[in-house]
Biopython code that builds the backbone (N, CA, C, O; Angstrom):
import numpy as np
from Bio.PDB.StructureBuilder import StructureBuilder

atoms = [
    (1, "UNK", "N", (-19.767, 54.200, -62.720)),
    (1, "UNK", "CA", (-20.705, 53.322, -63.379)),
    (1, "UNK", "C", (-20.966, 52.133, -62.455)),
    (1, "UNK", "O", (-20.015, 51.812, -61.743)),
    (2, "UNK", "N", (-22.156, 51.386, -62.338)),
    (2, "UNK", "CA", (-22.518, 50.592, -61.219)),
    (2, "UNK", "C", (-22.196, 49.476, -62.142)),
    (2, "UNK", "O", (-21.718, 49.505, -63.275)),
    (3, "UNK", "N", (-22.476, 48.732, -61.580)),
    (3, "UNK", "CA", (-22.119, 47.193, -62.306)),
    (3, "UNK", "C", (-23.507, 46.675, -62.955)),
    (3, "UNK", "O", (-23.569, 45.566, -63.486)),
    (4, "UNK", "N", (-24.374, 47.356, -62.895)),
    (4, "UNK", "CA", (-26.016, 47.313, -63.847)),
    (4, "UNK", "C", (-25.091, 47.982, -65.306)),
    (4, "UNK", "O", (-24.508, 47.442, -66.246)),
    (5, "UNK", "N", (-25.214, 48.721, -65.095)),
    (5, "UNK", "CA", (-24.749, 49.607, -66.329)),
    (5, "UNK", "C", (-23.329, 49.312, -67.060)),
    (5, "UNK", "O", (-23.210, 49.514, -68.269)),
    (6, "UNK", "N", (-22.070, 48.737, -66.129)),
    (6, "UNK", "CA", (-21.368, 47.963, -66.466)),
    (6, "UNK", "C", (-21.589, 46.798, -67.389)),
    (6, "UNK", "O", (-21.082, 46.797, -68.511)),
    (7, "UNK", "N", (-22.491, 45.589, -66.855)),
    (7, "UNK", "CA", (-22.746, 44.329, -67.557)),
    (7, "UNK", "C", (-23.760, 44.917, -69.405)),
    (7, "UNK", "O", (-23.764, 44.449, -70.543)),
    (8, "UNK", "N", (-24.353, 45.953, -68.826)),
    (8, "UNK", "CA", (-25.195, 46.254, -70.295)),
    (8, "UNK", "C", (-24.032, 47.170, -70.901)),
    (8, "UNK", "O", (-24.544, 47.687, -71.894)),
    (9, "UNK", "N", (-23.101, 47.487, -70.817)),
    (9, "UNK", "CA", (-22.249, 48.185, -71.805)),
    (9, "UNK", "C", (-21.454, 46.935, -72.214)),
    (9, "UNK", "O", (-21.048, 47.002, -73.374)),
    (10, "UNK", "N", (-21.174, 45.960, -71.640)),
    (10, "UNK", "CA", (-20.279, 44.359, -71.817)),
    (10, "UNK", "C", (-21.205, 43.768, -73.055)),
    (10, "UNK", "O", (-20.759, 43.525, -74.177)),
    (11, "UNK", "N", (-22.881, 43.541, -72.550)),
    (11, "UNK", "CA", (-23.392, 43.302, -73.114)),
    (11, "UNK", "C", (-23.278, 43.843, -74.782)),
    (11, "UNK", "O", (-23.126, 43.147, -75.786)),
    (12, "UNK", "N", (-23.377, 44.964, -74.698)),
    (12, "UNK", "CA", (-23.977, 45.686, -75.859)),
    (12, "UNK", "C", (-22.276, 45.730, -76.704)),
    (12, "UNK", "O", (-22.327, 45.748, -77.934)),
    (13, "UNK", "N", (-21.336, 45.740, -76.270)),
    (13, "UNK", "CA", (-20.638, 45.937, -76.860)),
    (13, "UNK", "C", (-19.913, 44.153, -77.239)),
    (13, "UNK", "O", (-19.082, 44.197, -78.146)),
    (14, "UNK", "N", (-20.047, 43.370, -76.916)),
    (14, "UNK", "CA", (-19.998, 41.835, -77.456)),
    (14, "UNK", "C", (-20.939, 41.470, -78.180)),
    (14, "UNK", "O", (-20.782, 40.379, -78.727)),
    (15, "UNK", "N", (-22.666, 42.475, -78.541)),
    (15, "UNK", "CA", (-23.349, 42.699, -79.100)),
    (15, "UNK", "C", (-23.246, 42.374, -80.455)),
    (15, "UNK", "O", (-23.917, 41.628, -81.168)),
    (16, "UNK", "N", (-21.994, 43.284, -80.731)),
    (16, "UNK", "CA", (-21.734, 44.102, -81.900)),
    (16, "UNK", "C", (-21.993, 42.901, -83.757)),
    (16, "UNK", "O", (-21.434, 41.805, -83.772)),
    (17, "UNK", "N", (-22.529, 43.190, -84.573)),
    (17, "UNK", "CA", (-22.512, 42.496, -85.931)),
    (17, "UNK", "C", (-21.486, 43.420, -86.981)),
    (17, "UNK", "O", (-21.062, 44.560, -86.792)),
    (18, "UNK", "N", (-21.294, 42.677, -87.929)),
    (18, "UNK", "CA", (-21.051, 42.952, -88.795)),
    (18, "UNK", "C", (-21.376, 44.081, -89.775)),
    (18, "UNK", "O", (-20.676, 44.784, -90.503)),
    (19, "UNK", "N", (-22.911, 43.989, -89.493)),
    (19, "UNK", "CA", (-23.536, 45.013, -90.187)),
    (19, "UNK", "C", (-23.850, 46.034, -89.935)),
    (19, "UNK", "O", (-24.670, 46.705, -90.561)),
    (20, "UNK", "N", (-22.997, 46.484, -88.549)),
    (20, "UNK", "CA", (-23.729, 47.536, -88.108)),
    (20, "UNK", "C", (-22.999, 48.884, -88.901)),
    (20, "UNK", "O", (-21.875, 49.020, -89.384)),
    (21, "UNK", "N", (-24.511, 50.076, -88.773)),
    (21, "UNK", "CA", (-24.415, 51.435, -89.116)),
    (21, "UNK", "C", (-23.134, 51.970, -89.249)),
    (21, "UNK", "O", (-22.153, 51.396, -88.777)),
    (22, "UNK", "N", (-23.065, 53.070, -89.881)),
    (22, "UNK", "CA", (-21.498, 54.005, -89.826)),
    (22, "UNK", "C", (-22.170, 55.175, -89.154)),
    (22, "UNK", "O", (-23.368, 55.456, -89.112)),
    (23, "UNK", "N", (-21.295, 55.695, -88.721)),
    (23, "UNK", "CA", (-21.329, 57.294, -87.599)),
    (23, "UNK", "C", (-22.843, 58.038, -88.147)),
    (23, "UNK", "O", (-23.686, 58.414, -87.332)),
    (24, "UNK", "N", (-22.994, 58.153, -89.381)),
    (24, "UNK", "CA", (-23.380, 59.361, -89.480)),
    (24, "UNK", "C", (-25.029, 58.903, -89.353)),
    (24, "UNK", "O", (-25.924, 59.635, -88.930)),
    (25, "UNK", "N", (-25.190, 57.431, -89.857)),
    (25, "UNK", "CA", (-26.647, 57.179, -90.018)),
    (25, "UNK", "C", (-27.176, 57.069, -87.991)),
    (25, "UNK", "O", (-28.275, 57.278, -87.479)),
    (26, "UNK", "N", (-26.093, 56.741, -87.463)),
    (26, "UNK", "CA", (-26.369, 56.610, -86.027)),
    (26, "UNK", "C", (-26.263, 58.061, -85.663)),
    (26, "UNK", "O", (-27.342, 58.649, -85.588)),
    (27, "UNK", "N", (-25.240, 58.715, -85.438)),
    (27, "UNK", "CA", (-25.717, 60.203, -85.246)),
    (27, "UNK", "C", (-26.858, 60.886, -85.976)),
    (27, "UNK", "O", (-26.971, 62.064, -85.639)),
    (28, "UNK", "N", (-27.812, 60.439, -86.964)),
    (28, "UNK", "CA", (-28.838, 61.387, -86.776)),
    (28, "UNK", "C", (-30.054, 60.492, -86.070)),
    (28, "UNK", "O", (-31.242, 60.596, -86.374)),
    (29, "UNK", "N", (-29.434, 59.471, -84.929)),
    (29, "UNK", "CA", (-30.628, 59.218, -84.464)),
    (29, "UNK", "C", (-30.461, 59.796, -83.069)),
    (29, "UNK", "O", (-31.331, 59.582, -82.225)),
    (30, "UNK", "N", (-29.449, 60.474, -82.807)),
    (30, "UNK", "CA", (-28.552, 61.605, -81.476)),
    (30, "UNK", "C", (-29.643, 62.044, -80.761)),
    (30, "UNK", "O", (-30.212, 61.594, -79.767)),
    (31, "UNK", "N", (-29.819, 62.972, -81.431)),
    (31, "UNK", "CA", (-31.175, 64.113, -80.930)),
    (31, "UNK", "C", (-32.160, 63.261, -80.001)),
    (31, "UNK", "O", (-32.303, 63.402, -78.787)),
    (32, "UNK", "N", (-32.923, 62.185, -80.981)),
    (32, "UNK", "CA", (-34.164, 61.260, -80.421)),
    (32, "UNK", "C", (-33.647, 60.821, -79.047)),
    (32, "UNK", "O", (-34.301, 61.207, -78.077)),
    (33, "UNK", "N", (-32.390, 59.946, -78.799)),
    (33, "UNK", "CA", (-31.751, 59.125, -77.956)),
    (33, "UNK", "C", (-31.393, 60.034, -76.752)),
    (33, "UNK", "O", (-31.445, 59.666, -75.579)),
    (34, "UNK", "N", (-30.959, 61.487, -77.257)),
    (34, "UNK", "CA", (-31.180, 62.263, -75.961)),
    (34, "UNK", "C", (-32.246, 62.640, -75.508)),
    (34, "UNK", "O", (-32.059, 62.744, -74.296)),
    (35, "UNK", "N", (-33.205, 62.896, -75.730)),
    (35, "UNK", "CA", (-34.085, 63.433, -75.635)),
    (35, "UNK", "C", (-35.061, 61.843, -74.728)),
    (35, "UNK", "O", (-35.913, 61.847, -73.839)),
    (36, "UNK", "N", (-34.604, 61.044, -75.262)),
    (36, "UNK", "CA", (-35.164, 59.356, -74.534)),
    (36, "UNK", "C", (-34.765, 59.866, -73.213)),
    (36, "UNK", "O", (-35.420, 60.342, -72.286)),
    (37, "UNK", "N", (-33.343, 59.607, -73.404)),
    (37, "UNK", "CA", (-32.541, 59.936, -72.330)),
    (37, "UNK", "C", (-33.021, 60.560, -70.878)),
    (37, "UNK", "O", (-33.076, 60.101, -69.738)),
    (38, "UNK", "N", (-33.456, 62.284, -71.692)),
    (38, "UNK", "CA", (-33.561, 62.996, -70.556)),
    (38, "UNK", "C", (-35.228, 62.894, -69.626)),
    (38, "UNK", "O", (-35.380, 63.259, -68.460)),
    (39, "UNK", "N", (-36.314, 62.308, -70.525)),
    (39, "UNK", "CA", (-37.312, 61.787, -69.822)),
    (39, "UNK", "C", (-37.172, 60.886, -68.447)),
    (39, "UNK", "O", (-38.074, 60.777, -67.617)),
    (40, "UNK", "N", (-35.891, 60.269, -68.358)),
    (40, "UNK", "CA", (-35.760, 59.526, -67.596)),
    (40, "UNK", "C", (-35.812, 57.778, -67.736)),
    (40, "UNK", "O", (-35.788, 56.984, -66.796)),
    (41, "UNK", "N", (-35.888, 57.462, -69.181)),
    (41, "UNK", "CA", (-36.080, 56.371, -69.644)),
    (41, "UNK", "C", (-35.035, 55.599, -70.022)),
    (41, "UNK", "O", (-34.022, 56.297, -69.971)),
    (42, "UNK", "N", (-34.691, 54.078, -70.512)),
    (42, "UNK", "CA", (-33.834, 53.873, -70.605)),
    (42, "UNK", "C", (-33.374, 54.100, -72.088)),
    (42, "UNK", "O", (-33.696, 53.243, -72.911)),
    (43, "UNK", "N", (-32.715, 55.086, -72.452)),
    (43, "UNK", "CA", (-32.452, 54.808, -74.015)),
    (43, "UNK", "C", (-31.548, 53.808, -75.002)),
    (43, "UNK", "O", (-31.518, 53.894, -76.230)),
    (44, "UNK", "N", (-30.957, 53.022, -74.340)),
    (44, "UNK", "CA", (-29.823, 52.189, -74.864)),
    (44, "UNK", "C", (-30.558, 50.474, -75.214)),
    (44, "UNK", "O", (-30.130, 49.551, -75.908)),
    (45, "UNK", "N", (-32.107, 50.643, -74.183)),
    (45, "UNK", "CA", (-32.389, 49.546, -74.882)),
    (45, "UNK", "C", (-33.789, 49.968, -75.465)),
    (45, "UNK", "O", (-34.655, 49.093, -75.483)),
    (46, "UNK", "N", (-34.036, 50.960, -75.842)),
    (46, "UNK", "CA", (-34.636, 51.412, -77.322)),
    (46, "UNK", "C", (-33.941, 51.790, -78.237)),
    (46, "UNK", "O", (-34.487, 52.279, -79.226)),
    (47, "UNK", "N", (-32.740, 51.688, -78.176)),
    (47, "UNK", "CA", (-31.545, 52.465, -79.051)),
    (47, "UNK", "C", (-30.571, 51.392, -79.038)),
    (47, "UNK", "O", (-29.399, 51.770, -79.029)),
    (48, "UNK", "N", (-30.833, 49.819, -79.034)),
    (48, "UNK", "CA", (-29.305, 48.871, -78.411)),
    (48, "UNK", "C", (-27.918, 49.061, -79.885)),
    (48, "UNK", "O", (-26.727, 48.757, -79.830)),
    (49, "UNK", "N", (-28.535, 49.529, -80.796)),
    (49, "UNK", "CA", (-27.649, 49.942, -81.817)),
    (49, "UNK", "C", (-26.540, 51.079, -81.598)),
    (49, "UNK", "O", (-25.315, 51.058, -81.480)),
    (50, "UNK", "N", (-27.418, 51.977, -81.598)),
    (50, "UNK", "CA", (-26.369, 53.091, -81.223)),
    (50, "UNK", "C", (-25.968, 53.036, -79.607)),
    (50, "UNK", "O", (-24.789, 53.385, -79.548)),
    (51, "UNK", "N", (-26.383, 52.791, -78.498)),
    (51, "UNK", "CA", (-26.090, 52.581, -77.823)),
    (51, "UNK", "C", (-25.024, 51.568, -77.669)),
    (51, "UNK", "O", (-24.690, 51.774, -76.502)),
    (52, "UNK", "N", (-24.468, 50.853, -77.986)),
    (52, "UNK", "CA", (-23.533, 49.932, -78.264)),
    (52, "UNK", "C", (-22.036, 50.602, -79.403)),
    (52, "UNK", "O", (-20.836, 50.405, -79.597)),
    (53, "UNK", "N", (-22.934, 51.279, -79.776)),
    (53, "UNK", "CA", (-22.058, 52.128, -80.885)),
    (53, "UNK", "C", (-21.083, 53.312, -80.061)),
    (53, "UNK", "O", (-19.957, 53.702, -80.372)),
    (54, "UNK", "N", (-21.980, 53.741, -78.860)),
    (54, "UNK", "CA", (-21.365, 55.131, -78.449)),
    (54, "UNK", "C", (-20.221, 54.574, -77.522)),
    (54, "UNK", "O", (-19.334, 55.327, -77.121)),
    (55, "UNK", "N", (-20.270, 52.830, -77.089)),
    (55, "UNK", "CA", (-19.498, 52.739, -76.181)),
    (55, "UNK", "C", (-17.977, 52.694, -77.080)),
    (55, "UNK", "O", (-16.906, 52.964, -76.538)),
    (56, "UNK", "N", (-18.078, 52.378, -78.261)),
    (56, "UNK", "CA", (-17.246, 51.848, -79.340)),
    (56, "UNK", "C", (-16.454, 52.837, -79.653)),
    (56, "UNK", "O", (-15.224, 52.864, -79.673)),
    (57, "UNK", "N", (-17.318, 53.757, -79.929)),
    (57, "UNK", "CA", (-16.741, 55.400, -81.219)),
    (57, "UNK", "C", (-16.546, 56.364, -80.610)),
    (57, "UNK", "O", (-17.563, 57.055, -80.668)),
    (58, "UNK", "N", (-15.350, 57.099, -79.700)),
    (58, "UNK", "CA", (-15.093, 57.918, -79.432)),
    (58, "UNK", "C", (-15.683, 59.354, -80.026)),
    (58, "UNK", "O", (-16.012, 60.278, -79.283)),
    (59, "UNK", "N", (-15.750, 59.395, -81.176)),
    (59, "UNK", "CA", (-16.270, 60.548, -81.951)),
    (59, "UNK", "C", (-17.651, 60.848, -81.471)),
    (59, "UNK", "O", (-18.150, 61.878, -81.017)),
    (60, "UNK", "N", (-18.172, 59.540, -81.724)),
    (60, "UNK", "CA", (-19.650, 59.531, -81.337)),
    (60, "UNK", "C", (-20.041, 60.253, -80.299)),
    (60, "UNK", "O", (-20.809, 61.214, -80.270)),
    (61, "UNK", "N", (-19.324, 59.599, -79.248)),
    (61, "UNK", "CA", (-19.611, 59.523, -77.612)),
    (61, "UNK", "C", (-19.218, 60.944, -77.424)),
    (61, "UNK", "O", (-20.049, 61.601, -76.797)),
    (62, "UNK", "N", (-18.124, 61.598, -77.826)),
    (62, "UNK", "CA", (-18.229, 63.338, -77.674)),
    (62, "UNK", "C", (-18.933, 63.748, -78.187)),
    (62, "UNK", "O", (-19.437, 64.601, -77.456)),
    (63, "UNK", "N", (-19.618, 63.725, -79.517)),
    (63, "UNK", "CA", (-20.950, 64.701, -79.773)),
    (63, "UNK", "C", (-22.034, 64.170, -79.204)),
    (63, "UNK", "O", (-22.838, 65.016, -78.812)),
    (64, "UNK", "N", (-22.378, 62.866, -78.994)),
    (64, "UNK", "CA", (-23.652, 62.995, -77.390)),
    (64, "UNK", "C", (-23.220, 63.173, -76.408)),
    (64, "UNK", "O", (-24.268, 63.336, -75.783)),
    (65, "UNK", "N", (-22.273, 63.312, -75.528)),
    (65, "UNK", "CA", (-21.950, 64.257, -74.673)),
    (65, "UNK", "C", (-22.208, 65.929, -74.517)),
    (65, "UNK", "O", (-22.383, 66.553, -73.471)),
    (66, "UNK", "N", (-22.180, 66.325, -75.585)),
    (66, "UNK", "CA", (-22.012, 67.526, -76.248)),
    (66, "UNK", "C", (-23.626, 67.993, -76.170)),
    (66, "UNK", "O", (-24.118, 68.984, -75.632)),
    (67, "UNK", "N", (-24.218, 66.962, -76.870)),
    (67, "UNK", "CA", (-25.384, 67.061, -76.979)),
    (67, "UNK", "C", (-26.488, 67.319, -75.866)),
    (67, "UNK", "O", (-27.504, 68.014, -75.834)),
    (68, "UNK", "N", (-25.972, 66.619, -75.127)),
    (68, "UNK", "CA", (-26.738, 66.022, -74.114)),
    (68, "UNK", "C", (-26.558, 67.144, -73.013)),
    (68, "UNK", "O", (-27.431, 67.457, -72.204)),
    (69, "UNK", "N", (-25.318, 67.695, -73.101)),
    (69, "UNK", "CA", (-25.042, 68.685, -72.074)),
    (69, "UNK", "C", (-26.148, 70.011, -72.458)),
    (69, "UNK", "O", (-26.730, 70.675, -71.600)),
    (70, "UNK", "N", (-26.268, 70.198, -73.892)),
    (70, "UNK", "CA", (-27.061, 70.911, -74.443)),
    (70, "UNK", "C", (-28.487, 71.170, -74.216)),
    (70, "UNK", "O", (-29.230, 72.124, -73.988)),
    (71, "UNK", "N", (-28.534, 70.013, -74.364)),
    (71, "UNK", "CA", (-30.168, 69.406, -73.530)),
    (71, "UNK", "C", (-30.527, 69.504, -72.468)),
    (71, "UNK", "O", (-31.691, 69.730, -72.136)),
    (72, "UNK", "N", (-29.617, 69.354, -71.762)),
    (72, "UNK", "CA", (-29.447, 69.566, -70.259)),
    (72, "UNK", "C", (-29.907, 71.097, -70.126)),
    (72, "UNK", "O", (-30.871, 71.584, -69.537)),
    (73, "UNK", "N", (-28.709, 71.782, -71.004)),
    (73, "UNK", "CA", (-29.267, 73.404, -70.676)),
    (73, "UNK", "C", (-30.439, 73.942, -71.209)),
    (73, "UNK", "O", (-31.036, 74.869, -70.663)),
    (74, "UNK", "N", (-30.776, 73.448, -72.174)),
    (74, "UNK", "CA", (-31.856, 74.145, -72.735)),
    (74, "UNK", "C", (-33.367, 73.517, -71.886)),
    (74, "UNK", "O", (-34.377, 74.220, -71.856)),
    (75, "UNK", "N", (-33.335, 72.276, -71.304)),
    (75, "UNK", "CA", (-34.335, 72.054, -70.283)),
    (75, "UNK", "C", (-34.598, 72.718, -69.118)),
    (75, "UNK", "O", (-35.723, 72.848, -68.633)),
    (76, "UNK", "N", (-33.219, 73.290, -68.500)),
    (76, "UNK", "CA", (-33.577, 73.928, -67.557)),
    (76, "UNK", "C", (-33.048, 75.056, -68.089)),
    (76, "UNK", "O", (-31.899, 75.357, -67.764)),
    (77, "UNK", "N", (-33.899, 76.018, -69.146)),
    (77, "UNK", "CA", (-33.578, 77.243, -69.335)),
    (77, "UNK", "C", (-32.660, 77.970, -69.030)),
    (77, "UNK", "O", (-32.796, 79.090, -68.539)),
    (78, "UNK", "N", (-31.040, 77.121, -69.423)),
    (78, "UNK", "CA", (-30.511, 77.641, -69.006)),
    (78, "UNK", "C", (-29.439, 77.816, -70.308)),
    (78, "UNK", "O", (-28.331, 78.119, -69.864)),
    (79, "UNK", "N", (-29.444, 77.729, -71.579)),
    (79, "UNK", "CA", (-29.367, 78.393, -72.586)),
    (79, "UNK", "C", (-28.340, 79.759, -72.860)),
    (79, "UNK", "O", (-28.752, 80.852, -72.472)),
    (80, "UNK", "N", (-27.511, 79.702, -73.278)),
    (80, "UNK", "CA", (-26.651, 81.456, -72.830)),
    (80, "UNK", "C", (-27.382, 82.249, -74.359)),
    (80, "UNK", "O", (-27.848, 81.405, -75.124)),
    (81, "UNK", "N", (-27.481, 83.316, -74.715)),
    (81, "UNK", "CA", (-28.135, 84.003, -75.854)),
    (81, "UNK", "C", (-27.248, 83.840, -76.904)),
    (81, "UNK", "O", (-26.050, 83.672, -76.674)),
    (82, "UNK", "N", (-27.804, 83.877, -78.314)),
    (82, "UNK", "CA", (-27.279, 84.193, -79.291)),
    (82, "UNK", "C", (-25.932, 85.367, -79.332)),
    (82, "UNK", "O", (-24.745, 85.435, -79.652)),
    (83, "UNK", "N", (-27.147, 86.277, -78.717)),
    (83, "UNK", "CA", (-25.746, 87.344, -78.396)),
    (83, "UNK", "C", (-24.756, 87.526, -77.678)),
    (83, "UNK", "O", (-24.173, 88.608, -77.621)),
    (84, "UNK", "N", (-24.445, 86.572, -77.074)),
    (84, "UNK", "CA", (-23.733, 86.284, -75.929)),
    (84, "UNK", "C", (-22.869, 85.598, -76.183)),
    (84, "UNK", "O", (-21.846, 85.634, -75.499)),
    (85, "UNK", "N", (-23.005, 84.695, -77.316)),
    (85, "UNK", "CA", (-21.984, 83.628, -78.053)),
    (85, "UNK", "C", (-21.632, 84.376, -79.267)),
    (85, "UNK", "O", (-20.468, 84.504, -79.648)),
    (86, "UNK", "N", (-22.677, 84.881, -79.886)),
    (86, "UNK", "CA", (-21.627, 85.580, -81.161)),
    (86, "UNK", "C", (-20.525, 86.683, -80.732)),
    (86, "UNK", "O", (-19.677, 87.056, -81.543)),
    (87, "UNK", "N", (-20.590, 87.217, -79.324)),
    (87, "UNK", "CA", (-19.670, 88.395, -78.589)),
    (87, "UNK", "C", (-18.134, 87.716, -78.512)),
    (87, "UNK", "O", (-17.079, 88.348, -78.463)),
    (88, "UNK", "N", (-18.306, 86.159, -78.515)),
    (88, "UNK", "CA", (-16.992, 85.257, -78.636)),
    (88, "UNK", "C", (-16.311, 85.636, -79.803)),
    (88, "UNK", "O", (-15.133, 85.290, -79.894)),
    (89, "UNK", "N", (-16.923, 86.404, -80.890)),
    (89, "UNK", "CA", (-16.139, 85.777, -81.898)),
    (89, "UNK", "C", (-16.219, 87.366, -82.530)),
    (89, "UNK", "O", (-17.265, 87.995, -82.686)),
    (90, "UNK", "N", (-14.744, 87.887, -82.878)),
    (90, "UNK", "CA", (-14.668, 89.355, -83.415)),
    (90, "UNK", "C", (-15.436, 89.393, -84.578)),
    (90, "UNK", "O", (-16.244, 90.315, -84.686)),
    (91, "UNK", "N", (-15.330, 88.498, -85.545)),
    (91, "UNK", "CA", (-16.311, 89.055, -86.684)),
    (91, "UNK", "C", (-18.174, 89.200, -86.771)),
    (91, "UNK", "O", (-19.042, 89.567, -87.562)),
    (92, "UNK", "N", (-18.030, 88.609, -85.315)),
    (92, "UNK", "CA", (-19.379, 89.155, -85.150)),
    (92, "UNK", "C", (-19.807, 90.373, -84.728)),
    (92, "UNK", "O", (-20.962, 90.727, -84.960)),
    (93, "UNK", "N", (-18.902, 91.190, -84.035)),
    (93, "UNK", "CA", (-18.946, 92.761, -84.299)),
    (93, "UNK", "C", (-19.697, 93.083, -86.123)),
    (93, "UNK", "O", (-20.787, 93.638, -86.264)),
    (94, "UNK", "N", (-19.179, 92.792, -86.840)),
    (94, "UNK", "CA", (-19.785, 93.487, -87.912)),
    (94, "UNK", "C", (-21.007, 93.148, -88.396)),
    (94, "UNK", "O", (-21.525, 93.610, -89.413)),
    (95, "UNK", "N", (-21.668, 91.975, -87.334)),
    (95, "UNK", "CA", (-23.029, 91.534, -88.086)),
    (95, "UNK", "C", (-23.657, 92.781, -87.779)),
    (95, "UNK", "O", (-23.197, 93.232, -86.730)),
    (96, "UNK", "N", (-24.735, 93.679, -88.409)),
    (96, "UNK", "CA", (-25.711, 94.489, -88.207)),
    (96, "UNK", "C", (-26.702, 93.967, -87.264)),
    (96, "UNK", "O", (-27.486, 93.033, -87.430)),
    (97, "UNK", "N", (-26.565, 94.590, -86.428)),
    (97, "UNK", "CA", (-27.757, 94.415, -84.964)),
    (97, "UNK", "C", (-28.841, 94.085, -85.092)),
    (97, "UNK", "O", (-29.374, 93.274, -84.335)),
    (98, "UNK", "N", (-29.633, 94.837, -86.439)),
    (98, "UNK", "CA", (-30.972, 94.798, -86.918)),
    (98, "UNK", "C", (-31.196, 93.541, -87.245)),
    (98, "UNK", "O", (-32.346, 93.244, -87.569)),
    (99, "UNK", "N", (-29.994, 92.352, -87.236)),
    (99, "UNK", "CA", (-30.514, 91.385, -88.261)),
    (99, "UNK", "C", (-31.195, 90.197, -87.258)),
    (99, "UNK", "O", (-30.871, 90.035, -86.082)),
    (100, "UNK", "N", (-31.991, 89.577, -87.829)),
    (100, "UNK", "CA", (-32.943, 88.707, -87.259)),
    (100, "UNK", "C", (-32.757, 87.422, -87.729)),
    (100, "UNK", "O", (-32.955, 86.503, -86.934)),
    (101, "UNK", "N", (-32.401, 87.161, -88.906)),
    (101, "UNK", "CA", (-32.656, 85.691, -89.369)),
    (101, "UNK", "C", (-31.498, 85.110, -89.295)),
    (101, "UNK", "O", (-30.570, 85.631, -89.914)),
    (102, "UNK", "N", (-31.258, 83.878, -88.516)),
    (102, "UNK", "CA", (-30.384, 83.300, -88.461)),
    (102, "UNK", "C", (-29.300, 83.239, -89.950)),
    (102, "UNK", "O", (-28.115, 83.574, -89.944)),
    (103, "UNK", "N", (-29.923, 82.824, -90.926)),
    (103, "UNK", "CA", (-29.061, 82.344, -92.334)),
    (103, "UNK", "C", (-28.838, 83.813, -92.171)),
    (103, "UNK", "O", (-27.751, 83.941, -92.735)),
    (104, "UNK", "N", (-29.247, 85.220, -91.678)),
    (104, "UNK", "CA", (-28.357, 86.309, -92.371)),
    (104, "UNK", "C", (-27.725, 86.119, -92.209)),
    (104, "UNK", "O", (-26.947, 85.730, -93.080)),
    (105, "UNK", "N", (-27.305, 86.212, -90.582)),
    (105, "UNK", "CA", (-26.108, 85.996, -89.422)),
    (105, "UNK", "C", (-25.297, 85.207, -90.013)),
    (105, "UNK", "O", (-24.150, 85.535, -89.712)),
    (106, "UNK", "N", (-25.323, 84.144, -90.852)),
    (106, "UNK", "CA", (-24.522, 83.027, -91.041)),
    (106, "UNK", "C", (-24.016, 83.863, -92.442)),
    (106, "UNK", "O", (-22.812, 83.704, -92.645)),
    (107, "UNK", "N", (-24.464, 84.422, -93.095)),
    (107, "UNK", "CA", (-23.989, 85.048, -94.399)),
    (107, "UNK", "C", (-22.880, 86.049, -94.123)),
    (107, "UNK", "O", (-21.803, 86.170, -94.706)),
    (108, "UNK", "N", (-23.556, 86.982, -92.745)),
    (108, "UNK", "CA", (-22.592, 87.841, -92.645)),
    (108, "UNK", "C", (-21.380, 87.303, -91.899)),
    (108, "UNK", "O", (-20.389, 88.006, -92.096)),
    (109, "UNK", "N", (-21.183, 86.329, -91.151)),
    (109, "UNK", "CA", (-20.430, 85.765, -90.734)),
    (109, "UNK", "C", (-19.224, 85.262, -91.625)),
    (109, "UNK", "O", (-18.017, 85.484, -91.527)),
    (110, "UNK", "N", (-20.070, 84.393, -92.672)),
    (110, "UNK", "CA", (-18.720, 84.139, -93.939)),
    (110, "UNK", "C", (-18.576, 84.738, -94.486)),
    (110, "UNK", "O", (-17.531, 84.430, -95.060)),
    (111, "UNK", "N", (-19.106, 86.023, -95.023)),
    (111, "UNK", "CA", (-18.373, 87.661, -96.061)),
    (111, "UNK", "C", (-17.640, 88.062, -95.051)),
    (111, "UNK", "O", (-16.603, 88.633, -95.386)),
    (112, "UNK", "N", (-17.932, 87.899, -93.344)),
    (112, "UNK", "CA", (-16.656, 88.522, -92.425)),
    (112, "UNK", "C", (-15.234, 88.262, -92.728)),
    (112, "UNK", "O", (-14.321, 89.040, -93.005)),
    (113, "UNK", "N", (-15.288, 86.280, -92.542)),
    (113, "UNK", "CA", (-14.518, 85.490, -92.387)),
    (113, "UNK", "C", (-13.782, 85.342, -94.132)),
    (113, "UNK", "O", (-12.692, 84.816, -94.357)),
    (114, "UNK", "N", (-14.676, 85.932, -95.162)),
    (114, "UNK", "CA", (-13.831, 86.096, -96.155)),
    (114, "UNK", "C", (-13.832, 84.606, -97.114)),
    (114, "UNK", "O", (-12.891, 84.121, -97.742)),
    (115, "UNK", "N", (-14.748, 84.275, -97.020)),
    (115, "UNK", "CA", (-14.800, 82.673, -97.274)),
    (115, "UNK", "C", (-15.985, 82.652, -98.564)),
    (115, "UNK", "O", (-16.328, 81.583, -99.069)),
]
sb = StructureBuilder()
sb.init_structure("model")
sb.init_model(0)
sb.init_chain("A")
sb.init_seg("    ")
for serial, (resi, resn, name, xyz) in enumerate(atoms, 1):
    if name == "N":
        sb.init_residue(resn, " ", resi, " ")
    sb.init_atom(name, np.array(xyz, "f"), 0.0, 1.0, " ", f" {name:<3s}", serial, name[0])
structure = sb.get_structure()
């Protein structure tokens, strides 16, 4: 981290009020903030809320990490298949091949899992 990006994480995190958000109302602004992000823009000071937040909340800061890595792949088409990730997991052997719609997949997944 350079010392630009240093002083605005100092900043943002001496920032902080009283009133600020809980996890979940700031994580659904995730998506937008990556997506700032990956244009090349600065997102932390269109975002100085959650941005200040992610330096704070460990939780946070791994699911935009997470996220972001995501983003990363799916920009440069690089995405692994559905079928390729459900092959991770034995009870996806029994989904029927034919099936197409995601919520099946997810149905047959929990009658697998017995849930």
């Amino acid at each position: 981290m350079d010392i630009k990006h240093f002083t605005r994480s100092l900043d943002l995190l001496f920032a902080t009020t009283p009133e600020e958000a809980d996890c979940d109302t700031l994580q659904a602004l995730l998506p937008e903030f990556v997506q700032y992000e990956l244009t090349g823009r600065d997102a932390a000071t269109k975002f100085p809320e959650l941005a200040g937040h992610l330096i704070q909340c460990a939780d946070c800061t791994q699911d935009y990490f997470a996220l972001l890595d995501v983003a990363r792949l799916d920009a440069q088409d690089r995405l692994p298949s559905a079928e390729l990730i459900l092959k991770q997991f034995p009870e996806a052997e029994r989904v029927p091949q034919d099936t197409e719609n995601v919520s099946e997949v997810r149905s047959e997944l929990v009658r697998a899992a017995g849930r």
